[in-house]
Residue frames as a rotation matrix with the C-alpha (Angstrom) as fourth column:
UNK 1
-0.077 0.126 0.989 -40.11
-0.837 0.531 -0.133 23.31
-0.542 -0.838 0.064 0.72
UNK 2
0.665 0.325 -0.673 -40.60
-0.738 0.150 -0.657 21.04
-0.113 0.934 0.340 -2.45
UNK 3
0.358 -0.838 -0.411 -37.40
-0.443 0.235 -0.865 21.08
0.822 0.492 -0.287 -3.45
UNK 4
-0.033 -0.655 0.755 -36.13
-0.997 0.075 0.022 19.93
-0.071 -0.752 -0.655 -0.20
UNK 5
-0.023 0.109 0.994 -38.40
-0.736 0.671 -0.091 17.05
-0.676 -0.734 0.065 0.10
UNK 6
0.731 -0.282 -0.621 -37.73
-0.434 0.509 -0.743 15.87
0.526 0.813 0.250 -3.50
UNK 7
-0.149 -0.978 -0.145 -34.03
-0.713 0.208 -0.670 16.00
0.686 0.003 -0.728 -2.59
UNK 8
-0.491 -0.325 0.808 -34.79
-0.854 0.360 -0.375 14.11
-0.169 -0.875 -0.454 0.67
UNK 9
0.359 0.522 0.774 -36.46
-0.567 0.780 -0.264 11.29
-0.742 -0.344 0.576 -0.80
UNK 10
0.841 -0.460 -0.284 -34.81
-0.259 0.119 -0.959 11.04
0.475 0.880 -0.019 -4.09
UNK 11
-0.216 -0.746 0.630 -31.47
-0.976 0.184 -0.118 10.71
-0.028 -0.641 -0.767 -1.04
UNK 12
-0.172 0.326 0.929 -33.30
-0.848 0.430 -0.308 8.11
-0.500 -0.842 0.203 0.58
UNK 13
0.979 0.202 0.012 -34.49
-0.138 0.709 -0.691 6.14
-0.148 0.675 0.723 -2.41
UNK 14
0.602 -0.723 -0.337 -30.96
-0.664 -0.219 -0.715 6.06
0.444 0.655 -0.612 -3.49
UNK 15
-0.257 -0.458 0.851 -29.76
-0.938 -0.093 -0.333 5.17
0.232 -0.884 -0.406 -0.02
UNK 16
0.427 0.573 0.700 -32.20
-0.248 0.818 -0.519 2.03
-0.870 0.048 0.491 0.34
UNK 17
0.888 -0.121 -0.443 -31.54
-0.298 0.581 -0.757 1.05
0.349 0.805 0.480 -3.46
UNK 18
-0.018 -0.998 0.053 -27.44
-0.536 -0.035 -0.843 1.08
0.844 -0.044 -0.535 -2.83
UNK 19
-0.285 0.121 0.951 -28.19
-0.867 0.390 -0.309 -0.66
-0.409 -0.913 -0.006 0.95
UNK 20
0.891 0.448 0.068 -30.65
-0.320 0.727 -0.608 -3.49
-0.322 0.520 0.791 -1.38
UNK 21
0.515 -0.761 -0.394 -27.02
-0.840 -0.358 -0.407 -3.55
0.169 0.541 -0.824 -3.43
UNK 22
-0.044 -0.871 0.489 -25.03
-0.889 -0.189 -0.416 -4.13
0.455 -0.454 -0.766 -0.95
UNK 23
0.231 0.470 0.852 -26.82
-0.628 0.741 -0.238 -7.26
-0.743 -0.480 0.467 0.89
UNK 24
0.878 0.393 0.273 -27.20
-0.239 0.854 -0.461 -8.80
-0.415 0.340 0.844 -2.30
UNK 25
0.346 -0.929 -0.132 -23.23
-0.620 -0.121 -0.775 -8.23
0.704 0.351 -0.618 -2.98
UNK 26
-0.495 -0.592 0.637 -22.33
-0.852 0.183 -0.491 -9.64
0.174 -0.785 -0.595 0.22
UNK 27
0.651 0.662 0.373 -24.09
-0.746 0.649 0.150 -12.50
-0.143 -0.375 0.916 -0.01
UNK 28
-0.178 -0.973 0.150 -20.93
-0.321 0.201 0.925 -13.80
-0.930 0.117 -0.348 -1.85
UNK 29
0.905 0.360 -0.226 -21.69
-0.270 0.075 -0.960 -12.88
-0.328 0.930 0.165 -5.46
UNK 30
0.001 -0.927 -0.375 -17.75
-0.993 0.042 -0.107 -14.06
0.114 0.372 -0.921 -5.92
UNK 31
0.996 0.052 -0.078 -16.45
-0.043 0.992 0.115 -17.63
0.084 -0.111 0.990 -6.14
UNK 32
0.205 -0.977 -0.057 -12.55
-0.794 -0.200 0.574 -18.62
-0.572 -0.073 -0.817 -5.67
UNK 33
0.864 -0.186 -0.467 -10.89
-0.368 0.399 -0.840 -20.36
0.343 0.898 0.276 -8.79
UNK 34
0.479 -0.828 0.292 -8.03
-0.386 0.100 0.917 -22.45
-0.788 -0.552 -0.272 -9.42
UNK 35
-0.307 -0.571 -0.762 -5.70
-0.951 0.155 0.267 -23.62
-0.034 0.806 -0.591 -12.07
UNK 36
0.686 0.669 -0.287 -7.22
-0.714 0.694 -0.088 -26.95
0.140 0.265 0.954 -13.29
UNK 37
-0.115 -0.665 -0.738 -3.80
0.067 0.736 -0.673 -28.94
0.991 -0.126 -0.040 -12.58
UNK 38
-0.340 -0.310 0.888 -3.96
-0.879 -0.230 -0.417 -27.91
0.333 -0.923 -0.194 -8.77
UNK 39
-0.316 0.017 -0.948 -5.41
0.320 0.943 -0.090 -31.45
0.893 -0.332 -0.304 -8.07
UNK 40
-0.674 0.709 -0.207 -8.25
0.110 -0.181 -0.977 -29.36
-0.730 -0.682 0.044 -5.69
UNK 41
-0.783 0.607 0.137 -11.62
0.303 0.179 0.936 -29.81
0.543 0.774 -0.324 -6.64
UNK 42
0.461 0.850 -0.254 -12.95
0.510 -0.019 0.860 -28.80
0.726 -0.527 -0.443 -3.56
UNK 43
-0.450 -0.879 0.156 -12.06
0.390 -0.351 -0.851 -26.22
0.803 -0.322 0.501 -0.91
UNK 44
0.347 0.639 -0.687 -13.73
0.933 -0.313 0.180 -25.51
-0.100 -0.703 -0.704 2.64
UNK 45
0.961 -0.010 0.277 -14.31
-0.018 -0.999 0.026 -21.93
0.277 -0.030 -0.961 3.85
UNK 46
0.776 -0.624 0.093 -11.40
-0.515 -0.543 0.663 -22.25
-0.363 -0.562 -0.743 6.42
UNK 47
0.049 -0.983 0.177 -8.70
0.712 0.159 0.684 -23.78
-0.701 0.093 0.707 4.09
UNK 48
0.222 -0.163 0.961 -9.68
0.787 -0.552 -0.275 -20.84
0.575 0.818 0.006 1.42
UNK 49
0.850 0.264 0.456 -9.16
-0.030 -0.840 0.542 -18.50
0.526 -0.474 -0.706 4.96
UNK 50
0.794 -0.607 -0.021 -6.63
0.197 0.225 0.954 -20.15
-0.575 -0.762 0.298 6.13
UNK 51
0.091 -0.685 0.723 -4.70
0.966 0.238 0.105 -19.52
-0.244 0.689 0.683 2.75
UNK 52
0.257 0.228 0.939 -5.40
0.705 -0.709 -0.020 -16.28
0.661 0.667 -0.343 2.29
UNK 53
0.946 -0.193 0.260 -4.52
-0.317 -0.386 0.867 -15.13
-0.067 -0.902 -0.426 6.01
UNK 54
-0.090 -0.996 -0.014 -1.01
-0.783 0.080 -0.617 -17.07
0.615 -0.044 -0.787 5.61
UNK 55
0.114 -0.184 0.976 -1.59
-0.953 0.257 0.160 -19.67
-0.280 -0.949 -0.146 7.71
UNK 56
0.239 -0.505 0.829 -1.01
0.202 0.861 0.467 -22.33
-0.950 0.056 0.308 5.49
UNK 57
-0.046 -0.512 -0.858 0.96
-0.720 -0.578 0.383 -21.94
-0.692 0.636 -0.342 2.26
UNK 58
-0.973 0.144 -0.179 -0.48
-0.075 0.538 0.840 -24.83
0.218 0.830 -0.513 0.08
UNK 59
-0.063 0.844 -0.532 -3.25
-0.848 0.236 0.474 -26.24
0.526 0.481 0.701 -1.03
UNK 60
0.708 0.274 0.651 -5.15
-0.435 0.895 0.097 -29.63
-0.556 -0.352 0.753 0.43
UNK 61
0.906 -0.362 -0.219 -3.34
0.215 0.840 -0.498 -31.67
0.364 0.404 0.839 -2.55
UNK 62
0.419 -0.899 -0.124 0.23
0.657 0.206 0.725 -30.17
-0.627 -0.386 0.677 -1.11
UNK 63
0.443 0.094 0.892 0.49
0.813 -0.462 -0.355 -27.66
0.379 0.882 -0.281 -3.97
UNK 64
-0.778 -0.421 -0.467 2.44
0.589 -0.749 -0.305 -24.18
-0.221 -0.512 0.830 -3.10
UNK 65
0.591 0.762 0.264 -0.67
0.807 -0.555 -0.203 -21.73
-0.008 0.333 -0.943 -2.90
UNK 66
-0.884 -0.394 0.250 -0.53
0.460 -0.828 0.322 -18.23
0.080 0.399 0.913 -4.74
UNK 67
0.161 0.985 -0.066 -3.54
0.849 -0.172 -0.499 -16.60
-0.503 0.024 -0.864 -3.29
UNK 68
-0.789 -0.292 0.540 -3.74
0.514 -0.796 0.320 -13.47
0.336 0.530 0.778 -5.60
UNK 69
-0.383 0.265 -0.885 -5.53
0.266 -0.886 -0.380 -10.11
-0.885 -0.381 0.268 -3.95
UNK 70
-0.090 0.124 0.988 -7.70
0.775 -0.614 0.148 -7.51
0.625 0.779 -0.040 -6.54
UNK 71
-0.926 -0.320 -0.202 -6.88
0.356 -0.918 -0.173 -4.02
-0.130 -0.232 0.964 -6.23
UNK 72
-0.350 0.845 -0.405 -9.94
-0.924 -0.383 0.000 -2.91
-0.155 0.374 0.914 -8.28
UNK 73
0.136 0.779 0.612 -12.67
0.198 -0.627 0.754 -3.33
0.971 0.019 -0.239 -8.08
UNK 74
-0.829 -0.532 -0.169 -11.74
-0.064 0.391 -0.918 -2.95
0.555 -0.751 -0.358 -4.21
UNK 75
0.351 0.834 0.426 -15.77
-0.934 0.341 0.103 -3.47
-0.059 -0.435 0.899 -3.46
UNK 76
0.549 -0.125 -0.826 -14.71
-0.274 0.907 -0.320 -7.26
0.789 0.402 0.464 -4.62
UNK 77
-0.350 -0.852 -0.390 -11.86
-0.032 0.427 -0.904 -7.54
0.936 -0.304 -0.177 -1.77
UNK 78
-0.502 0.354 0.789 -13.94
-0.832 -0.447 -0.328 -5.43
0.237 -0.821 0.519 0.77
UNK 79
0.386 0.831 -0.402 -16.62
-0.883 0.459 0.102 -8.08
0.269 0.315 0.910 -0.08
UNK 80
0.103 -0.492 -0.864 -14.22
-0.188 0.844 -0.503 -11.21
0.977 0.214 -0.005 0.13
UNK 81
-0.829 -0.542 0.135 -12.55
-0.138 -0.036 -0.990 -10.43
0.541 -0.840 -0.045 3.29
UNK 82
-0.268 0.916 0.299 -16.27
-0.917 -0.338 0.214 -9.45
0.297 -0.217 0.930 4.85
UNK 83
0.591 0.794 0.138 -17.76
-0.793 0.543 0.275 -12.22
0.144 -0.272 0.951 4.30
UNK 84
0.274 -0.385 -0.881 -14.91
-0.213 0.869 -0.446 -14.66
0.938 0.310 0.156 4.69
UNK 85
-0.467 -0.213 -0.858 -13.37
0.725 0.464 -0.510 -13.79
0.507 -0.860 -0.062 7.77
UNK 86
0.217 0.976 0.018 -15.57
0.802 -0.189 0.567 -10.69
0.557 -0.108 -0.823 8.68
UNK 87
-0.041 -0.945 -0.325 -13.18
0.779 -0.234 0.582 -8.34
-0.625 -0.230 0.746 8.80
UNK 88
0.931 0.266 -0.251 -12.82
0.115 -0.865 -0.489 -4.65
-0.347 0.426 -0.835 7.22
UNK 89
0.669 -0.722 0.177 -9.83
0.365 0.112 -0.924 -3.75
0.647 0.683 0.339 5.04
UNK 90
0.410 -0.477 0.778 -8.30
-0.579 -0.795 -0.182 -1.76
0.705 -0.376 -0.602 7.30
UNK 91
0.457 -0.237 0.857 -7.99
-0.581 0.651 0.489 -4.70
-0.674 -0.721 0.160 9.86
UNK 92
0.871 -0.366 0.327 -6.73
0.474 0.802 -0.364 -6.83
-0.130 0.472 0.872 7.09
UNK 93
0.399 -0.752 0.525 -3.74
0.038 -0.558 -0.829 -4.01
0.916 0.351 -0.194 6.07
UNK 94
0.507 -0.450 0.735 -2.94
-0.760 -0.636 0.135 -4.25
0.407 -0.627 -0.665 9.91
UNK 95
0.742 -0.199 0.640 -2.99
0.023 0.962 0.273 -7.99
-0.670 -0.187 0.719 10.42
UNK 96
0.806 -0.468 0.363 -0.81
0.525 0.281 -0.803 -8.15
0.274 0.838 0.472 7.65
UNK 97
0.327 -0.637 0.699 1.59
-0.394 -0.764 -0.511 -4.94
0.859 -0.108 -0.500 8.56
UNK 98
0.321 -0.318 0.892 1.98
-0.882 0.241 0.404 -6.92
-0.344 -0.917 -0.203 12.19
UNK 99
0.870 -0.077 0.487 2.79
0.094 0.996 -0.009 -10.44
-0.484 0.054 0.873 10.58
UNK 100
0.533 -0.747 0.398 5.35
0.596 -0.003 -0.803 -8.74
0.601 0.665 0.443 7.79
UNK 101
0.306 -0.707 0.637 7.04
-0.669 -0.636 -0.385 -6.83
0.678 -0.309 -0.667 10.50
UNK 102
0.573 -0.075 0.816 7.24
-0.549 0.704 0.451 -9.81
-0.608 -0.707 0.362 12.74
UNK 103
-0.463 -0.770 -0.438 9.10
-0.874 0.316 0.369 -11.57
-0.146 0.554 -0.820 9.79
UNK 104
-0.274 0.656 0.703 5.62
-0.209 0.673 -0.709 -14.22
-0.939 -0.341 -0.047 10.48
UNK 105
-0.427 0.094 0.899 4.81
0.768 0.562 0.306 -13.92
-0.477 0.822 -0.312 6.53
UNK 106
-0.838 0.003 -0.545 3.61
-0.183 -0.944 0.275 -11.62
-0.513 0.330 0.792 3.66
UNK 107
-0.039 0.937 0.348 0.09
-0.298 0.321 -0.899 -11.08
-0.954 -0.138 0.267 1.77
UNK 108
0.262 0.321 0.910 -1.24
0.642 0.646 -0.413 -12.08
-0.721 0.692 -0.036 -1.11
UNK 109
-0.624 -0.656 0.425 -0.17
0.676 -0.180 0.715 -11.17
-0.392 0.733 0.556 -4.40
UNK 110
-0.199 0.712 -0.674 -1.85
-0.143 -0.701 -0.698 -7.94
-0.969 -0.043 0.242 -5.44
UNK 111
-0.812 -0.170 0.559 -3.24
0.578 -0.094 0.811 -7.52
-0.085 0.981 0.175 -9.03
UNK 112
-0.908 0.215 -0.361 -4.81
-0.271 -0.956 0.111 -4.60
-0.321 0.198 0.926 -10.50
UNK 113
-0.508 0.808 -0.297 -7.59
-0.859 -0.500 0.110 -6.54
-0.060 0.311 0.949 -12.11
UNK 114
0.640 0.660 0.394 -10.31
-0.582 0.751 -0.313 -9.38
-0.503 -0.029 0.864 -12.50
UNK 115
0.984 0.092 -0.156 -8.50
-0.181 0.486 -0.855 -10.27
-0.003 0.869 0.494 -15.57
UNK 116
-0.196 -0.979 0.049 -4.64
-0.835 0.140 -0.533 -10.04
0.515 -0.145 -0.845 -14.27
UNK 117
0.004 0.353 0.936 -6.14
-0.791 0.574 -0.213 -12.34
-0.612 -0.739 0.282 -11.58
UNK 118
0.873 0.485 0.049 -7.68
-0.402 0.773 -0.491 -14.77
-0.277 0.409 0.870 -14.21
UNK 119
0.652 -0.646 -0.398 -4.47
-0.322 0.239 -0.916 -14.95
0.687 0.725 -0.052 -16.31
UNK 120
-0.231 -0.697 0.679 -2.39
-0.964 0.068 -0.258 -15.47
0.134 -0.714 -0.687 -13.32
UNK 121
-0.025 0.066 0.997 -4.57
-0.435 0.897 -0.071 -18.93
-0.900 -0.436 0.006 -11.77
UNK 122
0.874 0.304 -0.379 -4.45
-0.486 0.563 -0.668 -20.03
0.010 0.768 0.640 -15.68
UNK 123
0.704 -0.644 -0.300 -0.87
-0.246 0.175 -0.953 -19.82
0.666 0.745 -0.035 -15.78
UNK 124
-0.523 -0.702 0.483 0.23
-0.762 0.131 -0.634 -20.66
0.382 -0.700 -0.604 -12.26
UNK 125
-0.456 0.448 -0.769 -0.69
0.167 0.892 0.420 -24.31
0.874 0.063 -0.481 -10.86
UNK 126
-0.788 -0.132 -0.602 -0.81
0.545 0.306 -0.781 -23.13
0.287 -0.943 -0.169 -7.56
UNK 127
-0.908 -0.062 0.415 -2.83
0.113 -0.988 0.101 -20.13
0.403 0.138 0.904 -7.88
UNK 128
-0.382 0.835 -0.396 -6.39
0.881 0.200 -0.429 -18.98
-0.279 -0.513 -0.812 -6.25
UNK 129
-0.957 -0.273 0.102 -8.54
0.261 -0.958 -0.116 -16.19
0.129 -0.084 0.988 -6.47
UNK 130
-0.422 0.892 -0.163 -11.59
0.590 0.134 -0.796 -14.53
-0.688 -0.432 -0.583 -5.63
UNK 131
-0.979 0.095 0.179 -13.61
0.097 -0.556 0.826 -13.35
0.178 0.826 0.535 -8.75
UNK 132
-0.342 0.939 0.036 -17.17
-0.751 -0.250 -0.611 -12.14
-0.564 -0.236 0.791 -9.52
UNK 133
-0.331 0.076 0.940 -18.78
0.097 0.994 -0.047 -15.69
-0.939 0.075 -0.337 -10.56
UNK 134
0.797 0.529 -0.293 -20.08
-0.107 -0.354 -0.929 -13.79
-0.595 0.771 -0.225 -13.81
UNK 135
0.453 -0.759 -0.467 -16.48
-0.891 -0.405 -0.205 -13.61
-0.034 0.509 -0.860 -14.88
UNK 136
-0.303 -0.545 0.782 -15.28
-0.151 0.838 0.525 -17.42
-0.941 0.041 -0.336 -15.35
UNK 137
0.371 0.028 -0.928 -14.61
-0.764 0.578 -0.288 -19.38
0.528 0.816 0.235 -18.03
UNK 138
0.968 0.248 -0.043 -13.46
-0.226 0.933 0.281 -23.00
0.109 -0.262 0.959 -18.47
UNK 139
0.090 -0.948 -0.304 -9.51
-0.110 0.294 -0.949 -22.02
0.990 0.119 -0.077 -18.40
UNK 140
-0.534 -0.451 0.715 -10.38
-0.687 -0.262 -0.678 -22.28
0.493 -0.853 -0.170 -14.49
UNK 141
-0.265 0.580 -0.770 -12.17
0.619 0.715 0.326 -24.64
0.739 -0.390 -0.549 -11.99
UNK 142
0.617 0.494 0.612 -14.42
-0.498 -0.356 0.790 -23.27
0.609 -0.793 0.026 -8.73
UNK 143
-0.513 -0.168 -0.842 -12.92
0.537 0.702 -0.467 -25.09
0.670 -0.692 -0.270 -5.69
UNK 144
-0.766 0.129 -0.630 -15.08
0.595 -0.226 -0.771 -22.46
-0.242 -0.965 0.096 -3.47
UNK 145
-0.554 0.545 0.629 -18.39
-0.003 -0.757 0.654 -21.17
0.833 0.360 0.421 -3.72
UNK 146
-0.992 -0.124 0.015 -19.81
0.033 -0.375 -0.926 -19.25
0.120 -0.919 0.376 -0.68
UNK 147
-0.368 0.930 0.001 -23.23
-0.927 -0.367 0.075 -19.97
0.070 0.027 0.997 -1.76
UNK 148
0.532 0.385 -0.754 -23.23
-0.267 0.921 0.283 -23.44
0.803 0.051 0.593 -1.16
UNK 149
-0.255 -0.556 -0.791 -21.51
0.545 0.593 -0.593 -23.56
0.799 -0.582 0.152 1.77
């Protein structure tokens, strides 16, 4: 009987710790970058949603946007999408699958990692992404942080 209730609180603690996690992940421990020429310095929620959904295909300054997607970690996208437009991946992979069969437009640019991501908005003017805010440096600028806004 012991052993059960070890296991069943040692569960629970685990549960609760990973739940504690998760809150403080989703609070929007990410920021969205840009390429320091993009000539944005500043980006509401709903033009960094409205890019990233397709609905508008530049930037404020007029800029072609390149929102770039991470594969991995895919807590980091789950997280993005969440809290941007409040939305689960699955709805995002259908919204998308109904817009590219419509011929309406296609998603963001996938990349395996934080760091394909980074190297991408260095080297593309147009570029965006959503990183963990631990991971900048100064080859990039913020134009969106979800904790001030």
């Amino acid at each position: 009987m012991k052993g059960k209730r070890g296991i069943h609180l040692i569960s629970s603690l685990l549960m609760l710790g990973w739940s504690i996690c998760s809150i403080c992940y989703a609070t929007g421990d990410f920021v969205v970058i840009a390429n320091l020429q993009a000539e944005v310095d500043k980006m509401s929620k709903d033009e960094v949603i409205n890019v990233y959904m397709g609905r508008n295909r530049r930037l404020p300054s007029g800029i072609k946007a390149l929102p770039i997607d991470l594969e991995n970690p895919l807590a980091e996208k789950a997280n993005f999408y969440n809290f941007m437009v409040n939305k689960e991946l699955a709805e995002i992979s259908s919204y998308w699958a109904r817009l590219m069969f419509s011929g309406q437009g296609s998603p963001p640019r996938q990349v395996m990692s934080v760091e394909q991501a980074l190297e991408i908005v260095i080297n593309e003017k147009g570029a965006i992404a959503y990183i963990d805010r631990r991971k900048i440096d100064k080859r990039v600028k913020i134009v969106f942080d979800p904790s001030k806004s």
